[in-house]
C-alpha distance (Angstrom), angle and dihedral (degrees) to the residues before:
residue distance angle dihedral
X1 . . .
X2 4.18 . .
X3 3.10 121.7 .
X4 4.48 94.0 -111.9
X5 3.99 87.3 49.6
X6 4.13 118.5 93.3
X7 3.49 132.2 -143.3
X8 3.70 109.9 -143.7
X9 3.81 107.1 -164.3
X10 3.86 124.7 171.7
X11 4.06 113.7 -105.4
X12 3.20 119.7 -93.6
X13 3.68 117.8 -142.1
X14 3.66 116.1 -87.2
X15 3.69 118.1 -101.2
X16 3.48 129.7 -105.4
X17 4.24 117.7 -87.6
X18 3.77 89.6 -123.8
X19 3.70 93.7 52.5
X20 3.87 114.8 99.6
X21 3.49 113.3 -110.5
X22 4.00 107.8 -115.5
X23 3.77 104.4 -170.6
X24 3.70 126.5 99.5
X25 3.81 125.1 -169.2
X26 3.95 87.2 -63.7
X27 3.58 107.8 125.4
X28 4.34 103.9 -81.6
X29 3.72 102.0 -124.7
X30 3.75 116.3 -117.0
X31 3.86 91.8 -105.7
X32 3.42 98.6 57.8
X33 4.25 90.2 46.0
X34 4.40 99.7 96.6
X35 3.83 98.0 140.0
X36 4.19 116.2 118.2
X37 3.76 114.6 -142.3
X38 4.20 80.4 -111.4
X39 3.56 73.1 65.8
X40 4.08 95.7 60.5
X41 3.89 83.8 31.9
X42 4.02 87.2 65.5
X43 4.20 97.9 44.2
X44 3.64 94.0 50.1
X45 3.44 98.5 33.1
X46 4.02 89.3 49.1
X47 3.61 91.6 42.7
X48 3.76 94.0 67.5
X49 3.49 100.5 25.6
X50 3.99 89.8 101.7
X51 3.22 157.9 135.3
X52 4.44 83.6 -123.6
X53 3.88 85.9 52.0
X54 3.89 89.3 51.7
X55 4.03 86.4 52.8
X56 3.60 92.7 54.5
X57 4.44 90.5 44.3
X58 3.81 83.3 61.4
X59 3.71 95.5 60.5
X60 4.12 93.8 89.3
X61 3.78 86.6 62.1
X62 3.33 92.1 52.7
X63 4.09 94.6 48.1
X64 3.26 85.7 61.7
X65 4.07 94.7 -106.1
X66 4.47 114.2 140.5
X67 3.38 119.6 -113.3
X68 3.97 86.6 -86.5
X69 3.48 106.3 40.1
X70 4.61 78.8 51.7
X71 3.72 88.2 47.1
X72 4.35 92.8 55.6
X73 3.80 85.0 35.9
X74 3.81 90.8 54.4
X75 3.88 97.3 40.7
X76 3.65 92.2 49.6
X77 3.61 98.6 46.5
X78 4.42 91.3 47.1
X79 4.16 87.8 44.7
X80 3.38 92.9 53.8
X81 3.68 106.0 37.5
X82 4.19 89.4 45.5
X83 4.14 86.7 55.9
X84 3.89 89.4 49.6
X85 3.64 96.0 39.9
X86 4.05 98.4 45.2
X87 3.97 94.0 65.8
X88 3.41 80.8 65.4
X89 3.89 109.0 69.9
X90 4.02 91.8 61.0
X91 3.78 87.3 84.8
X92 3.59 102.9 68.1
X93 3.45 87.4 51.1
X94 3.91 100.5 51.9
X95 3.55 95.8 37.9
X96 4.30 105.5 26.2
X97 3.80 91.0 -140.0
X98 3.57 132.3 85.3
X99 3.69 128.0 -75.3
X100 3.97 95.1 -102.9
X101 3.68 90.1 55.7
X102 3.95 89.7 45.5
X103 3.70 92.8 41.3
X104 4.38 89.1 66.9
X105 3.91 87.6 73.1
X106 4.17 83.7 74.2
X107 4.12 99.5 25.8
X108 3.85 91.9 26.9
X109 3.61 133.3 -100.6
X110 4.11 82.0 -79.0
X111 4.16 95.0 48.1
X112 3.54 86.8 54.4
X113 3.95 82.1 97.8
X114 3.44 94.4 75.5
X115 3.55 88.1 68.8
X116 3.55 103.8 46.0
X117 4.18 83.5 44.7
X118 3.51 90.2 55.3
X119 4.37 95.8 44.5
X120 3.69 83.3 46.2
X121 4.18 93.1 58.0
X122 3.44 88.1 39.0
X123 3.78 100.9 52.4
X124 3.90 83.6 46.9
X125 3.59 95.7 49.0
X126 4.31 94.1 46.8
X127 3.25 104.0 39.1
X128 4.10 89.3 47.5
X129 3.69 83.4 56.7
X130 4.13 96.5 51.9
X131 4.01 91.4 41.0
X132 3.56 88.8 52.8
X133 3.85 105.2 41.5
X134 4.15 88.5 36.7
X135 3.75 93.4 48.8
X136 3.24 94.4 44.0
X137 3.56 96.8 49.4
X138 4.03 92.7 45.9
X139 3.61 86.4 55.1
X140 3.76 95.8 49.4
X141 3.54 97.8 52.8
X142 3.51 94.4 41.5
X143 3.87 84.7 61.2
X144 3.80 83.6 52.9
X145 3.69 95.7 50.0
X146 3.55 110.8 38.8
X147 3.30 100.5 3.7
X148 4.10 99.8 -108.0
X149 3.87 112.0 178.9
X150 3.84 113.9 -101.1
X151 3.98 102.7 -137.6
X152 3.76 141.0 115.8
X153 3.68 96.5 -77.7
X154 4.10 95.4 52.1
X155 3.58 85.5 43.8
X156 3.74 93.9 51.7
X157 4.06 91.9 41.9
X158 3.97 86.3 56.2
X159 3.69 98.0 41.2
X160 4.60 88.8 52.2
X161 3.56 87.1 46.3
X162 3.99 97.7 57.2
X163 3.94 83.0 39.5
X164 3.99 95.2 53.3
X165 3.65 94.9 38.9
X166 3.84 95.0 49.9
X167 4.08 93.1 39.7
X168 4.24 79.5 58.3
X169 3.49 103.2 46.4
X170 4.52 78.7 48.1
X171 3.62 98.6 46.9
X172 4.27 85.7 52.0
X173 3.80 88.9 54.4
X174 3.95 139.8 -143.3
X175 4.08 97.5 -28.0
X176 3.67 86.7 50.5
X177 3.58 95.1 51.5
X178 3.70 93.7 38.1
X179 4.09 82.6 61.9
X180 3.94 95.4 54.7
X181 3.66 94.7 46.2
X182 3.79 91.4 46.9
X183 4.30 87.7 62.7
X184 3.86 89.0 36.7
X185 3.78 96.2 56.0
X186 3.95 88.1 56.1
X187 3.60 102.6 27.7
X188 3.75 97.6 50.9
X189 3.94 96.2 36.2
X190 4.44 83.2 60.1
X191 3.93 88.8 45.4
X192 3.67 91.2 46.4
X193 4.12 86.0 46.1
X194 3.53 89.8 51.9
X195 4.13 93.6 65.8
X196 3.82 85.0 69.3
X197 3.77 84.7 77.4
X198 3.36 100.8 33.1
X199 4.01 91.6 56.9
X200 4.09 109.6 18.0
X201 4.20 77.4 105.6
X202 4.08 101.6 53.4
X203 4.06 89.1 36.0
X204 3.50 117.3 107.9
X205 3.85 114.9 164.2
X206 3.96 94.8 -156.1
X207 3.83 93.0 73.4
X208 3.68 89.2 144.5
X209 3.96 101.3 -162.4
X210 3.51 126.9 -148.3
X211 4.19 98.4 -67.0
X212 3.99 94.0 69.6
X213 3.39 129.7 127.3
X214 4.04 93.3 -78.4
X215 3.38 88.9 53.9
X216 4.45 106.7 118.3
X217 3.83 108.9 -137.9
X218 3.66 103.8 -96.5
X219 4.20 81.5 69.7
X220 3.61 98.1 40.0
X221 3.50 84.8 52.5
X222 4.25 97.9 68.9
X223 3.64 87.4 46.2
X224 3.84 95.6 100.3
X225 4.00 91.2 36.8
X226 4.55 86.4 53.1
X227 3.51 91.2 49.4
X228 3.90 106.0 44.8
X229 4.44 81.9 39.7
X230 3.73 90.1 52.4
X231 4.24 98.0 40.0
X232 3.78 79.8 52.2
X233 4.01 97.6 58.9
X234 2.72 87.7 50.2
X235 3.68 102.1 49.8
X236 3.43 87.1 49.1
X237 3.80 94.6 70.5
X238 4.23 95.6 62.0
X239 3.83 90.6 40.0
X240 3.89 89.7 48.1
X241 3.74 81.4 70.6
X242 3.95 95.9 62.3
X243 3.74 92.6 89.6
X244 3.72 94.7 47.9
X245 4.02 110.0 41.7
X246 3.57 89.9 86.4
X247 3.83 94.2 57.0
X248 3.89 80.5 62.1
X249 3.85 105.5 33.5
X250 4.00 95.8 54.7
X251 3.78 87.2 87.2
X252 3.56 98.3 58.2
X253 3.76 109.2 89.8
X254 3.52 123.6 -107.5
X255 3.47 114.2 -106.8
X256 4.06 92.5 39.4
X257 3.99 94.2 131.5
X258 3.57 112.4 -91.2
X259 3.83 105.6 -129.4
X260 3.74 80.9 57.7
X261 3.43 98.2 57.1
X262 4.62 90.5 46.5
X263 3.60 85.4 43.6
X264 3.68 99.3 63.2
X265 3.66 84.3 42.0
X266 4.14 95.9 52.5
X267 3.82 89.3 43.9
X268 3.82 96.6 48.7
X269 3.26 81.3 52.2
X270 3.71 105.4 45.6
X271 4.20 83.3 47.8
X272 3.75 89.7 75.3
X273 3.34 89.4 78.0
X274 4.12 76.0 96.1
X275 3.46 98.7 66.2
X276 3.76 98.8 28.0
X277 4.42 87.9 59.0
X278 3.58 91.0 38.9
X279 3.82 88.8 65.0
X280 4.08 99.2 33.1
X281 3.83 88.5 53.4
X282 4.09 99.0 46.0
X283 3.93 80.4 42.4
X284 3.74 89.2 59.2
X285 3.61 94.8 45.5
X286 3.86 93.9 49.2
X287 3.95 88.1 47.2
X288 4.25 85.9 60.8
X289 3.57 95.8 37.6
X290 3.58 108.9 32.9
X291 3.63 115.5 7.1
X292 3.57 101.4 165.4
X293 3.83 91.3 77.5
X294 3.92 84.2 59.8
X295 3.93 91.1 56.8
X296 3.86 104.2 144.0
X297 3.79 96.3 -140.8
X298 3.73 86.8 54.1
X299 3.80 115.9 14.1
X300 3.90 114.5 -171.9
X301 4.00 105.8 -177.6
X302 3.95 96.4 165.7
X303 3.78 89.1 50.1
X304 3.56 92.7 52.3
X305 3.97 94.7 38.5
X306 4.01 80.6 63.5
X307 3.69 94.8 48.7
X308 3.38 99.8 60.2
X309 3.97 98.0 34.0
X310 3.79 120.9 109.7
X311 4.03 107.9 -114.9
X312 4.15 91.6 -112.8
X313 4.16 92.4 55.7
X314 4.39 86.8 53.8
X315 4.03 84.2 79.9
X316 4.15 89.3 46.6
X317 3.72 95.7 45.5
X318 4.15 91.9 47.7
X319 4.04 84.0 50.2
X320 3.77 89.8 44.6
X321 4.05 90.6 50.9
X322 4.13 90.1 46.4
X323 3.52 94.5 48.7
X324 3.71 95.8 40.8
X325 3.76 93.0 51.3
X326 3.58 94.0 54.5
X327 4.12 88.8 47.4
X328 3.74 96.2 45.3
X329 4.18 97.0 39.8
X330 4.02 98.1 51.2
X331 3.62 95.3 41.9
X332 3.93 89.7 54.7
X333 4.16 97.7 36.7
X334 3.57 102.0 41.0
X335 4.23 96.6 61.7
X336 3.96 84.0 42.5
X337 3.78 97.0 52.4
X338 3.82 91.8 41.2
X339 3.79 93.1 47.7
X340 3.63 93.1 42.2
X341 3.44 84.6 64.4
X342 3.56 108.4 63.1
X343 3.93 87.3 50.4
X344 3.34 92.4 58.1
X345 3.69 108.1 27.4
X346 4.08 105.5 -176.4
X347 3.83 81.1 75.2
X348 3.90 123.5 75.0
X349 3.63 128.7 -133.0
X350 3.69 86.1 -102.9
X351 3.71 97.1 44.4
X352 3.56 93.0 45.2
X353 3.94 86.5 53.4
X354 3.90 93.4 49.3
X355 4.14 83.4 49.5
X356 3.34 102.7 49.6
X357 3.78 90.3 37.9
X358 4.02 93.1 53.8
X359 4.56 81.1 48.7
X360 3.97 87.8 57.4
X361 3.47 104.0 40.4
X362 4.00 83.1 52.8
X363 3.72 92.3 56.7
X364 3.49 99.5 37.9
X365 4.20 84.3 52.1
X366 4.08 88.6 50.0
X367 3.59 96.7 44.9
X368 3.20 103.0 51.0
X369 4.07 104.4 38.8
X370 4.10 93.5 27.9
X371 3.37 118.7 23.7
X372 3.48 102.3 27.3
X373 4.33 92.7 -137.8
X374 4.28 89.8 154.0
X375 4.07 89.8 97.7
X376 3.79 88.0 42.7
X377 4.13 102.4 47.8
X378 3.77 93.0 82.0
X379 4.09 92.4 57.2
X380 4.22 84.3 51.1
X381 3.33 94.2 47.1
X382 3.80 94.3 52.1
X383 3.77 88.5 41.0
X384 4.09 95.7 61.2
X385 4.16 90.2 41.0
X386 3.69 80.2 63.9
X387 3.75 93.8 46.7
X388 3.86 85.8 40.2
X389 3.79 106.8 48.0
X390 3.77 93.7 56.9
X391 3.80 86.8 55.0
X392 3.95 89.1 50.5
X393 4.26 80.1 59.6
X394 3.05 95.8 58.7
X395 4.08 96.9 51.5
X396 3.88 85.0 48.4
X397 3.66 99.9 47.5
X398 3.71 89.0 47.1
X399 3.87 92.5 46.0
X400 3.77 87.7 60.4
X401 3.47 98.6 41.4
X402 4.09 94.3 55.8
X403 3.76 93.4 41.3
X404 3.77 85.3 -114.1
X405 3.67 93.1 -68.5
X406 4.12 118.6 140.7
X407 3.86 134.8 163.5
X408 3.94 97.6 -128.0
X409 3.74 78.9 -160.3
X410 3.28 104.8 67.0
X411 3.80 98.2 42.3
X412 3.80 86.4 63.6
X413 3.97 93.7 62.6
X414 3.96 97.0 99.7
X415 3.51 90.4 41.2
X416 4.23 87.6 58.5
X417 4.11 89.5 44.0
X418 3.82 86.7 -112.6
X419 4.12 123.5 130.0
X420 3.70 124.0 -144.9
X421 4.02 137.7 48.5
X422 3.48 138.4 113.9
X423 4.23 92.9 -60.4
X424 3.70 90.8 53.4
X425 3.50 102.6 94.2
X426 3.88 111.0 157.3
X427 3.86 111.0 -4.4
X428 4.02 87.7 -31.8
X429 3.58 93.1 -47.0
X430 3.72 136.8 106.4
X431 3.53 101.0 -161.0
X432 4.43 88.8 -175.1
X433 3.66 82.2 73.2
X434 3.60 97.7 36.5
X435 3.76 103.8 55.4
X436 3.75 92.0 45.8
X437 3.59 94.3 52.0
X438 4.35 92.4 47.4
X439 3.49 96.9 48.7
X440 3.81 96.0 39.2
X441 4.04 88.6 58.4
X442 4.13 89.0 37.6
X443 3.74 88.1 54.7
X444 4.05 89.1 44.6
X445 3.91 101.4 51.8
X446 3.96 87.9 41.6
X447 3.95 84.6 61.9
X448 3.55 101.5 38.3
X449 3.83 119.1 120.5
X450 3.49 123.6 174.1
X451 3.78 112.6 164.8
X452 3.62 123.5 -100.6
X453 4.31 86.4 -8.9
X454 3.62 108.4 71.6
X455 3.92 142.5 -13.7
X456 4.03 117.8 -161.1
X457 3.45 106.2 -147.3
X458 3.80 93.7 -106.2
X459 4.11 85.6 41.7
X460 4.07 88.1 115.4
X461 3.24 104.4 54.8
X462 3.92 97.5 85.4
X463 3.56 89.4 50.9
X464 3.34 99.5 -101.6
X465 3.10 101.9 -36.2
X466 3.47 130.9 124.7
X467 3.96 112.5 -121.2
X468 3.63 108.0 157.1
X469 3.85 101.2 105.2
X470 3.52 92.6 61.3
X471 3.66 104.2 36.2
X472 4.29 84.7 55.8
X473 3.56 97.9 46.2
X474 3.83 92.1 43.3
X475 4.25 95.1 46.1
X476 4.14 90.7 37.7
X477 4.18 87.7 58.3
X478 3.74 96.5 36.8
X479 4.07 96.7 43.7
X480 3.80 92.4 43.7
X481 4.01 99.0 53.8
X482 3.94 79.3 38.1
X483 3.84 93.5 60.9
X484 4.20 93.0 28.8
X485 4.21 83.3 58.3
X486 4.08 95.4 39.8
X487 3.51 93.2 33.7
X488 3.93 112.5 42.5
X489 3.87 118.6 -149.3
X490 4.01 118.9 -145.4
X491 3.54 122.0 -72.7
X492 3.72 95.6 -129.4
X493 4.22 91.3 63.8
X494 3.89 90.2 65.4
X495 3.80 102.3 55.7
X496 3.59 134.0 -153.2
X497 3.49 100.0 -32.1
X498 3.98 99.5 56.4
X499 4.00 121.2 -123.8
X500 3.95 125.3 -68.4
X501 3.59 118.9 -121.0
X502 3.81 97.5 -15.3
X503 4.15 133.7 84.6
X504 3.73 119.4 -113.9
X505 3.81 128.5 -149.8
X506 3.86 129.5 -127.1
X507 3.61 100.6 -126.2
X508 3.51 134.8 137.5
X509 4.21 118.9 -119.2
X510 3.22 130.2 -140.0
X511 3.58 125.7 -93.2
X512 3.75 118.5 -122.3
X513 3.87 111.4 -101.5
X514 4.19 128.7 -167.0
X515 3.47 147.4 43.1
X516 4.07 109.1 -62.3
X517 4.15 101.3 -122.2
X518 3.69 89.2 -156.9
């Protein structure tokens, strides 16, 4: 069979949720592909329907924006991050492997790295964030409840559970994982409904924040730089999904339609506006009632979520926080252990999942009883969105450029230890793709300004305000068709069809050499 042909088989039925999953990153035949996009509409919906997501709502609040000025801030940041992110998803279905595996037939079949080095920092960096804020909330209202002891050692119990729990639901695979988020879309969407009762008395939507019309100049002057800082963590929480829709998508058959396939992506997407209000209108209430858990210098959301909670929602926040960390933690650890495993191929997808696992469960440990890193994990995660997002460019320019034609064959040639192919480009890398992708995310962290976190060294020169999002997505689009039209790719990597919009070169490619290890 060639490479352009398709093998149509009938479906097989899917497998059980208790069976352990035994594909890699190879390409998932089309037998074995039975999810729905309602299917990829529940993982990445579930994934950030959270009690972490809620953390990261209540960050206008504590910028200093009103309830208002966080509501436009939070709108604009989830409308524009969906429409990024939702391009996205059509890879998993074209190619039925991950995104960092599809992403080597624009950085080469080598470059793909930078995508699975990227998923990995972002896995690390989210699921951090929804141990931490679910853990600590469990313990919390525990304390509440039955009066459990709030110290390192309950802490430490809560945090092992989440990691054991999510490392099992991993280990099973996709089905597994597709089960968990199915109960955590519901179950946490009712939880999260039930804080409109427990809160319609403290809310008051005319929290005017620190940027009203009292406010002397030096204050009115960081409004601009708050907003654009807060609209971007909370973009960063749709686009921190870029790496990972793939993982999910592979098992929707091929010729589903494609705007399909992005829609369910946009709209699980756009669905966190749940989440994301739930924690910028408890924010607001905690800001009127009890500020001092809001302190900049030391902000302490969960504590202050607690605070102002009625005693009968303590049990529905702890279930929130369990449920949540279990949602959050497989979606980001199972793409990372499966990916990790085609990098390193002596390991399997489950032993790369136990690995990498075993790595974040260390940090997560050192970071929060050592180094103290919670404050700091929302400045890291905004920092790799920007390195990500210009790598999401890339994919999309390159999707439209080849007509969305690939050879799913030929992007699995590192994985099998082999050299050659259409994706291998210059010793395995495409360095068109490459170049526009490094200096697009150079170019972003030099501008990046999020106040009081981190300055780039160029992070002034907007006045404050934080520009780099734009700026790399803009130069990552402009210097890729720049060096696809000075700097022809082969003929052979467009297919039948012919690129769009860019020249192609007449040159042979290399034939695929060595023994496939897999």
């Amino acid at each position: 069979m060639t490479s352009e042909q398709t093998v149509h088989a009938a479906p097989t039925a899917a497998p059980s949720i208790v069976e352990v999953e035994a594909f890699g990153v190879e390409q998932i035949p089309d037998a074995d592909r039975s999810a729905r996009p309602i299917d990829l509409f529940r993982v990445c919906f579930g994934g950030a329907n959270t009690f972490a997501t809620s953390v990261l709502g209540a960050f206008p609040i504590l910028f200093g924006l009103s309830f208002w000025q966080g509501a436009a801030a939070t709108l604009l940041g989830l409308v524009v991050g969906a429409l990024v992110l939702a391009p996205m998803a059509v890879f998993g279905t074209v190619n039925g492997t991950n995104n960092a595996v599809s992403s080597g037939a624009h950085l080469g079949v080598r470059g793909r790295v930078v995508g699975s080095f990227l998923s990995l920092l972002t896995a690390v960096a989210f699921f951090s964030i929804s141990v931490w804020s679910s853990g600590d909330a469990l313990v919390g209202g525990a304390h509440r409840l039955v009066g459990l002891p709030e110290n390192t050692a309950t802490h430490a119990v809560a945090y092992g559970v989440f990691a054991v729990l999510v490392l099992v639901v991993c280990v099973y695979g996709f089905r597994f994982m597709l089960f968990v988020n199915k109960i955590a879309v519901a179950a946490a969407t009712v939880l999260f409904a039930l804080g409109v009762f427990a809160f319609a008395g403290d809310f008051d939507a005319s929290y005017p924040g620190i940027y009203g019309p009292g406010a002397d100049a030096a204050t009115a002057a960081l409004f601009w730089p708050s907003f654009i800082g807060a609209a971007l963590i909370v973009l960063s929480n749709p686009v921190s999904f870029g790496a990972f829709l793939g993982d999910w998508a592979r098992y929707i058959p091929a010729e589903t339609p494609r705007r399909k396939v992005m829609g369910a992506a946009f709209l699980a997407q756009i669905a966190t506006v749940v989440p994301f209000g739930f924690g910028l209108v408890t924010a607001s209430i905690i800001a009127a009632k009890a500020p001092t858990y809001l302190d900049p210098a030391a902000p302490n959301y969960v504590g202050g979520l607690l605070a102002v909670s009625p005693g009968w929602y303590f049990l529905p926040l702890c279930l929130i926080a369990l449920i949540g960390g279990m949602s959050t933690g497989t979606t980001s650890l199972y793409g990372t252990g499966l990916d990790f495993s085609s990098v390193f191929p002596t390991f399997s997808r489950v032993q790369a999942t136990l690995f990498i696992g075993a790595l974040s469960v260390a940090f997560i440990f050192i970071g929060r009883f050592a180094l103290n890193l919670v404050q700091s994990i929302s400045t890291f995660a905004v920092l790799i969105i920007t390195c990500t997002a210009p790598w999401m460019v890339v994919m999309m320019i390159g999707f439209v450029t080849r007509r969305g034609w690939y050879d799913p064959d030929a992007l699995q040639v590192f994985n099998r230890g082999q050299k050659g192919g259409r994706y291998w480009f210059t010793t395995g890398w495409n360095w068109r793709g490459m170049s526009a992708w490094l200096l697009s995310a150079a170019l972003g962290l030099a501008f990046t300004n999020i106040p009081g976190q981190f300055v780039g060294p160029l992070g002034g020169l907007a006045g404050g305000v934080d520009i780099s999002l734009p700026l790399s997505l803009g130069l990552a689009a402009v210097l890729y068709l720049a060096l696809l039209t000075a700097f022809p790719e082969p003929r052979a990597v467009h297919g039948p069809r012919g690129a769009w919009l860019v020249p192609t070169a007449d040159v042979p490619v290399a034939a695929v050499v060595g023994e496939s290890r897999r």
